[in-house]
C-alpha positions as CSV (number, residue, x, y, z in Angstrom):
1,X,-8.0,-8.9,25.1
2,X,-5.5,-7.5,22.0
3,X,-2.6,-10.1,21.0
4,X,0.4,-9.1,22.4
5,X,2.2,-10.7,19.8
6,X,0.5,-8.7,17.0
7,X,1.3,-5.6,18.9
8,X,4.8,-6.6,18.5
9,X,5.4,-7.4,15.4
10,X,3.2,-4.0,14.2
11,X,5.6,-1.5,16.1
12,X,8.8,-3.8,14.7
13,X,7.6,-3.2,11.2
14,X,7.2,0.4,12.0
15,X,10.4,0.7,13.4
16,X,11.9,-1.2,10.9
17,X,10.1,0.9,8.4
18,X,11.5,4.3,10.1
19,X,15.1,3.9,10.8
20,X,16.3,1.7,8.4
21,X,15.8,-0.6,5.0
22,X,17.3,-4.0,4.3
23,X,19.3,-5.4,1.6
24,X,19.8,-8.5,-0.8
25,X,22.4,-9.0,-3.1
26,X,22.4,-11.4,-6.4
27,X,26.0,-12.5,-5.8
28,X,28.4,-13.2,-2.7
29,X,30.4,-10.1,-3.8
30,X,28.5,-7.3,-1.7
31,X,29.8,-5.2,0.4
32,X,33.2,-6.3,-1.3
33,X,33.5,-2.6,-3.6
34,X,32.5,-4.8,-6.2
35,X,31.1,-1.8,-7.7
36,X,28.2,-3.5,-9.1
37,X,25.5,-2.2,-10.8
38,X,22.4,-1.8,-8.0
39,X,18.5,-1.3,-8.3
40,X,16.8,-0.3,-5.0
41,X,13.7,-1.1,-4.5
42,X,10.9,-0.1,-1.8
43,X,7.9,-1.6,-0.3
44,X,6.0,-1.8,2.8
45,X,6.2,-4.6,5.3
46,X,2.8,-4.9,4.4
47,X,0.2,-7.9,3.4
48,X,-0.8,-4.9,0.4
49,X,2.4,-5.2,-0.7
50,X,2.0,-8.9,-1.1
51,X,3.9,-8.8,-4.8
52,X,6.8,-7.4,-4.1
53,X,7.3,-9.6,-1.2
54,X,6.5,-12.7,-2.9
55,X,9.1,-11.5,-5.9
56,X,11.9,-11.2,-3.3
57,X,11.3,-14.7,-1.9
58,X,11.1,-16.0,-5.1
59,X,13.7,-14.6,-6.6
60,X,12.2,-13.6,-9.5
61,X,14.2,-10.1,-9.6
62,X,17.6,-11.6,-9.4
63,X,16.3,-14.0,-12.4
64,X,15.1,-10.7,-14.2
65,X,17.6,-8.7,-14.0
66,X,20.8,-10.9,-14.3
67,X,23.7,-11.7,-12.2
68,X,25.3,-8.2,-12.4
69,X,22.9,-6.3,-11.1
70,X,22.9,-6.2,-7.4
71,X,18.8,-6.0,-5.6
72,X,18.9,-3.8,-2.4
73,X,15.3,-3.3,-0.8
74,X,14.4,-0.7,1.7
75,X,11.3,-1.3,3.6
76,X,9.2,2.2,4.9
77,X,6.1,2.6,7.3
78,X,4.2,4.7,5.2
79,X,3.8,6.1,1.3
80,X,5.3,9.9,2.1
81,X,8.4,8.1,3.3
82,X,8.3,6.2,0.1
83,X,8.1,9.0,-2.1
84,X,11.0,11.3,-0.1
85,X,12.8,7.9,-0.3
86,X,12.4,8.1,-4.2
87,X,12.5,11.7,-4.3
88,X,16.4,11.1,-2.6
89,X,17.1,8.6,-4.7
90,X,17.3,5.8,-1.9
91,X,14.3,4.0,-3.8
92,X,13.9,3.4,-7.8
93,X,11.1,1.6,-8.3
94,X,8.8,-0.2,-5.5
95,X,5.2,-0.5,-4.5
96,X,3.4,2.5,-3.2
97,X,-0.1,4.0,-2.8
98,X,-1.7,5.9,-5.6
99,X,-2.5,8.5,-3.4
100,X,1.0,9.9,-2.2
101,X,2.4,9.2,-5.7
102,X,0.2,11.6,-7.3
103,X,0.5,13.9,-4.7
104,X,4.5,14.2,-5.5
105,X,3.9,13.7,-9.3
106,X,1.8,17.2,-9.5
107,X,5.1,18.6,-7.3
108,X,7.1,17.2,-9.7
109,X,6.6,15.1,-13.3
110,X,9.4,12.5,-12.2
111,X,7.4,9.7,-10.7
112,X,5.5,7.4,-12.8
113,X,2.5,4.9,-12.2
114,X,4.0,1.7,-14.6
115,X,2.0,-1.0,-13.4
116,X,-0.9,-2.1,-10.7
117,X,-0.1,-4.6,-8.1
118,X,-3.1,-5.4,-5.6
119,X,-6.6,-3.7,-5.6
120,X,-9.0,-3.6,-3.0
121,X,-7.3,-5.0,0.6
122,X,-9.2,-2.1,2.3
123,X,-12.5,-1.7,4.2
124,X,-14.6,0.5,6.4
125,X,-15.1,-1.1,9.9
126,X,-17.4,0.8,12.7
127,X,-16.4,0.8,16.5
128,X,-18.9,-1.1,19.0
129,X,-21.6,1.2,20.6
130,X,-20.5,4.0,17.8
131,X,-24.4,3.2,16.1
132,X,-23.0,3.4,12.8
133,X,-24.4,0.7,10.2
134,X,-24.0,2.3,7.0
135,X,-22.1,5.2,5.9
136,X,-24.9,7.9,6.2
137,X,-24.4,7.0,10.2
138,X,-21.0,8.2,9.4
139,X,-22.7,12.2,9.9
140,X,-20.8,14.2,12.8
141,X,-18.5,11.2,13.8
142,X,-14.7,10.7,13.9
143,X,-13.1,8.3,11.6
144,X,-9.7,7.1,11.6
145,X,-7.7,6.9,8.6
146,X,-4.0,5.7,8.5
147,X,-2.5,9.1,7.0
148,X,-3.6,12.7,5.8
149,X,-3.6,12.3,2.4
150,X,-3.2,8.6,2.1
151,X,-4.7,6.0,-0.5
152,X,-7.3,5.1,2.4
153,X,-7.9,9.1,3.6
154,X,-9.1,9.8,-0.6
155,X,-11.5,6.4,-1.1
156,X,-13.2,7.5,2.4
157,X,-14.0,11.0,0.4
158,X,-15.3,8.9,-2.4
159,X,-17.0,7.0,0.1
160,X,-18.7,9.9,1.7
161,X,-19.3,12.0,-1.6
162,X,-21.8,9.0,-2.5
163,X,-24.2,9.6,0.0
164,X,-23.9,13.6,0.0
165,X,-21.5,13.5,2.9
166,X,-18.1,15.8,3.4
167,X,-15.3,16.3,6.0
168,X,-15.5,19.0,8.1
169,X,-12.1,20.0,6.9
170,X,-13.9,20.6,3.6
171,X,-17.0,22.6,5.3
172,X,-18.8,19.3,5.9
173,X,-19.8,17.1,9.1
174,X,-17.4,13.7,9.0
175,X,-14.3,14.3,11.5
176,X,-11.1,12.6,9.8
177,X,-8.7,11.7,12.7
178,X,-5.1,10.9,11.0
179,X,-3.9,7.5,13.1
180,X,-1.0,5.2,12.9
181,X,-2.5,2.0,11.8
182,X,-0.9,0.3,14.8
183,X,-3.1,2.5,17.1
184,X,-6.2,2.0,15.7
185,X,-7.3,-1.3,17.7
186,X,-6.4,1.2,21.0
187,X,-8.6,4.2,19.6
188,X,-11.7,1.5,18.8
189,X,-10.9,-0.2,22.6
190,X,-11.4,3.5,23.8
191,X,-14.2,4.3,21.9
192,X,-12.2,7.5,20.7
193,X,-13.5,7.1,17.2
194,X,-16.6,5.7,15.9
195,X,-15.0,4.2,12.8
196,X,-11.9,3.3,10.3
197,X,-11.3,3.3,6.9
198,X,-8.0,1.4,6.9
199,X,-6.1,-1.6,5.0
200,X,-5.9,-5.2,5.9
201,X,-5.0,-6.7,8.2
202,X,-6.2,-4.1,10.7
203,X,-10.0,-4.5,9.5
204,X,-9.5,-8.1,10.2
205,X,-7.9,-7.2,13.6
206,X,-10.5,-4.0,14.3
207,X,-13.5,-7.2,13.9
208,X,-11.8,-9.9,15.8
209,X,-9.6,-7.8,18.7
210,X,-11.6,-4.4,19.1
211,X,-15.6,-5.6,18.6
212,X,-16.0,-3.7,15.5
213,X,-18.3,-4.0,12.9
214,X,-17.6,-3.9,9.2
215,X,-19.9,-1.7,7.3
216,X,-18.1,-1.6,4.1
217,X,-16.1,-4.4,2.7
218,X,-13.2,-4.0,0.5
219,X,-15.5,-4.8,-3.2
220,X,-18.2,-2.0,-1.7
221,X,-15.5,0.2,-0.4
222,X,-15.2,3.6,-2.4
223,X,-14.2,2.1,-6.1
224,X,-15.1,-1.5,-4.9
225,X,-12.7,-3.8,-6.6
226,X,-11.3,-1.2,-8.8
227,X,-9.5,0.7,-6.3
228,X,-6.3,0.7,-6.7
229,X,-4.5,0.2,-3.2
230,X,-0.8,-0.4,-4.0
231,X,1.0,0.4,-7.8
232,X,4.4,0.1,-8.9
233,X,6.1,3.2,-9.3
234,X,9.0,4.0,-11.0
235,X,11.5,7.7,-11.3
236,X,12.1,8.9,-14.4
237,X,15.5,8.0,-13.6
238,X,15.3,4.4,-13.5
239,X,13.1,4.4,-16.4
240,X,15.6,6.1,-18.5
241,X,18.2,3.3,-17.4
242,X,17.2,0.8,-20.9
243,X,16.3,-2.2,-19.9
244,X,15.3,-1.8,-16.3
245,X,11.6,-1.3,-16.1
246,X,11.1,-4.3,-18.3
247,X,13.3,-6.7,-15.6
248,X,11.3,-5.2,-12.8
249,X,8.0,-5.9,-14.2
250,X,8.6,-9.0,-16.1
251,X,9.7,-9.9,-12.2
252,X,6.5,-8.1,-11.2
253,X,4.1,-10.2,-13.8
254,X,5.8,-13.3,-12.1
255,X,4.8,-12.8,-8.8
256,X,1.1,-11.8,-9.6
257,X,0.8,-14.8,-11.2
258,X,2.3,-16.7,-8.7
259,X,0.4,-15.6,-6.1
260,X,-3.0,-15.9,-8.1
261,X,-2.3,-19.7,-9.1
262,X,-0.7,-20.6,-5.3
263,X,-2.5,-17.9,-2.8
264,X,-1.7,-21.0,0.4
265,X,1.9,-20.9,-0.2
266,X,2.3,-17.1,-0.9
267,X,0.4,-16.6,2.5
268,X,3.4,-18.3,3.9
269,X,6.2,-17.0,2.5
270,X,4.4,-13.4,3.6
271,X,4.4,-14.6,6.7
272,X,7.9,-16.0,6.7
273,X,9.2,-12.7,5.2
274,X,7.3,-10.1,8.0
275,X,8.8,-12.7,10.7
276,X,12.5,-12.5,9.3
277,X,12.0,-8.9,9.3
278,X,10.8,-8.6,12.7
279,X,11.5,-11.4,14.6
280,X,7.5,-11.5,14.6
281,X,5.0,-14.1,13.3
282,X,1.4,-13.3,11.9
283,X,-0.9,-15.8,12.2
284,X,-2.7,-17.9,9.0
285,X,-6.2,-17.0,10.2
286,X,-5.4,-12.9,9.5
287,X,-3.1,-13.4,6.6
288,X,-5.5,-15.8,5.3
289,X,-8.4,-13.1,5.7
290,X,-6.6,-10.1,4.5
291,X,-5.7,-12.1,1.2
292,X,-9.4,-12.5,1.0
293,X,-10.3,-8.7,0.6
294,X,-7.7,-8.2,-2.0
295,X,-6.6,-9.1,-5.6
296,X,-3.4,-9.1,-6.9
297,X,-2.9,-7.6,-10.4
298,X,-1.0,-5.8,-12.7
299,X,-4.2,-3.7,-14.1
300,X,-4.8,-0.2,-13.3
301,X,-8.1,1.7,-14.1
302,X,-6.7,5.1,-15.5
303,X,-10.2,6.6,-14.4
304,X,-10.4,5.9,-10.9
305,X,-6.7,7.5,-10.5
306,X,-8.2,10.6,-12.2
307,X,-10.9,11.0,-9.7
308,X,-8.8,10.3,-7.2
309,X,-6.7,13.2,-7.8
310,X,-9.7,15.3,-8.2
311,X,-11.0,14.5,-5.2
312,X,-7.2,15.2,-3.5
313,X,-7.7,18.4,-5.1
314,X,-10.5,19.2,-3.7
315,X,-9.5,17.9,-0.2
316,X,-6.6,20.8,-0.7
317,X,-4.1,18.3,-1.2
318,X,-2.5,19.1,-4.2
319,X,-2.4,22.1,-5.9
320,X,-3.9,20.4,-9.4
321,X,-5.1,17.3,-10.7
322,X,-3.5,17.4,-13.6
323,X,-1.6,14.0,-13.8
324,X,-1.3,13.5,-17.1
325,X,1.7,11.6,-18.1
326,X,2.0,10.0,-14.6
327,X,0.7,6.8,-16.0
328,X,2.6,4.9,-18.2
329,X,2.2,1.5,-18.9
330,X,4.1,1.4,-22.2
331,X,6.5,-1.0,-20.8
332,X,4.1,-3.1,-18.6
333,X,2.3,-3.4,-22.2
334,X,5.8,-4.5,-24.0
335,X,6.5,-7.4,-21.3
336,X,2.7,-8.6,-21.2
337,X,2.6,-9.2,-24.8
């Protein structure tokens, strides 16, 4: 029987994520016109996303970047909202995907990749009685992914192009069915799809709620533990503004390490964070198992962003994978030292 509970706080986040973000201030003064300088930053309310949230809690940005700069976050449900968010200017810096910031950068050279945060966190998980054991099984089925285009939809075609396999969208025999995450477990119950290529803590959840079977985990998946699930990116905009990209990431560095040397209590403040935002609690058995498919880092393997704009190209995506200058980790390299 699926957890009522988890149901509940997934379509909070998502609705949280949707209509509206939420904001912290370093002083007692907002909302007073103080007219205080402001950096917005943007995230998922997402285990992936594990850095950001643990940097918040902390406190590490308002330590960072000084009393007179006022933190305001906005929280999205997926990474094309965060990238119109940036786009708009409602977000200056955050934690993203790879895969929809490159699909903007080739659009437009303002967004910049300036630092990782986690790798891995995703996995390939088969739905019961689908007969699918290993990814050549994945030939004429239907597999969810979280969003066309998404971070998850491009290692599935890295996936696939390993064993000679394509989507039928690209004259090949794998069916890519575009799902919200939060319907997934319903699709697998359903036996609409015969598998999922999607981020923890749904593989975790897929397993233990919907019978399904993990075929890939997240250090076999696609890269293995050099795919690159969330980054920090940055507009040219706030990079310009001197200063601010170093706060940010020395913030950034902070909460990696943090994380790394004290992964029991970061669990928890993740799972007090998700609950304050929803009103929802996850439980320490799936945050506890997502954390285990993931690692938290600032490193970014320039190659593996290459291919995976090539292979966005090819997939139709973008128009050119020509990202060069998206990546910049001349600051990240400034605060490290």
């Amino acid at each position: 029987m699926l957890k009522k509970s988890f149901f509940a706080l997934i379509m909070s986040v998502l609705l949280i994520g949707i209509v509206s973000g939420c904001t912290q201030s370093t002083s007692k003064e907002e909302g007073e016109g103080s007219g205080k300088k402001s950096v917005k930053i943007g995230y998922f309310p997402n285990l992936t996303h594990s850095a950001t949230i643990i940097a918040l809690e902390k406190g590490f940005f308002e330590e960072e970047f000084g009393k007179d700069v006022k933190i305001e976050t906005k929280t999205v449900a997926n990474g094309g909202l965060f990238m119109e968010a940036m786009a708009t200017n409602a977000i200056d810096v955050g934690t993203v995907g790879p895969g929809p910031l490159l699909n903007f950068y080739v659009k437009n050279p303002e967004y910049h990749l300036i630092s990782g945060a986690v790798n891995g966190g995703a996995v390939l998980v088969a739905s019961e009685g689908s007969k699918v054991t290993d990814l050549k099984d994945l030939d004429g089925k239907k597999v969810a992914i979280p969003v066309i285009g998404s971070t998850q939809d491009v290692m599935l075609r890295k996936a696939l192009q390993d064993v000679d396999l394509k989507p039928t969208t690209n004259g090949g025999t794998v069916e890519l069915y575009a799902s919200a995450p939060a319907d997934t477990t319903a699709l697998f119950v359903q036996k609409s799809v015969d598998a999922a290529a999607t981020q923890e803590p749904w593989g975790y959840v897929l397993e233990n709620q919907a019978k399904g079977k993990l075929v890939l985990d997240w250090d076999q998946f696609a890269w293995g533990k050099d795919s690159p699930n969330t980054v920090v990116a940055a507009s040219q905009k706030f990079l310009d503004k001197k200063g601010r990209a170093a706060s940010y990431l020395k913030a950034h560095e902070k909460a990696v390490d943090f994380i790394q040397n004290n992964p029991e209590e970061s669990q928890e403040l993740v799972i007090k964070h998700l609950k304050e935002l929803t009103g929802k609690e996850l439980s320490k058995e799936e945050v506890a198992s997502a954390f285990s498919r993931l690692e938290v880092t600032t490193e970014v393997n320039e190659q593996v962003i290459q291919e995976m704009a090539d292979i966005s190209k090819e997939a139709g995506y973008i128009p050119s994978s020509d990202i060069k200058g998206m990546i910049d980790l001349s600051t990240l390299e400034e605060v490290s030292k």
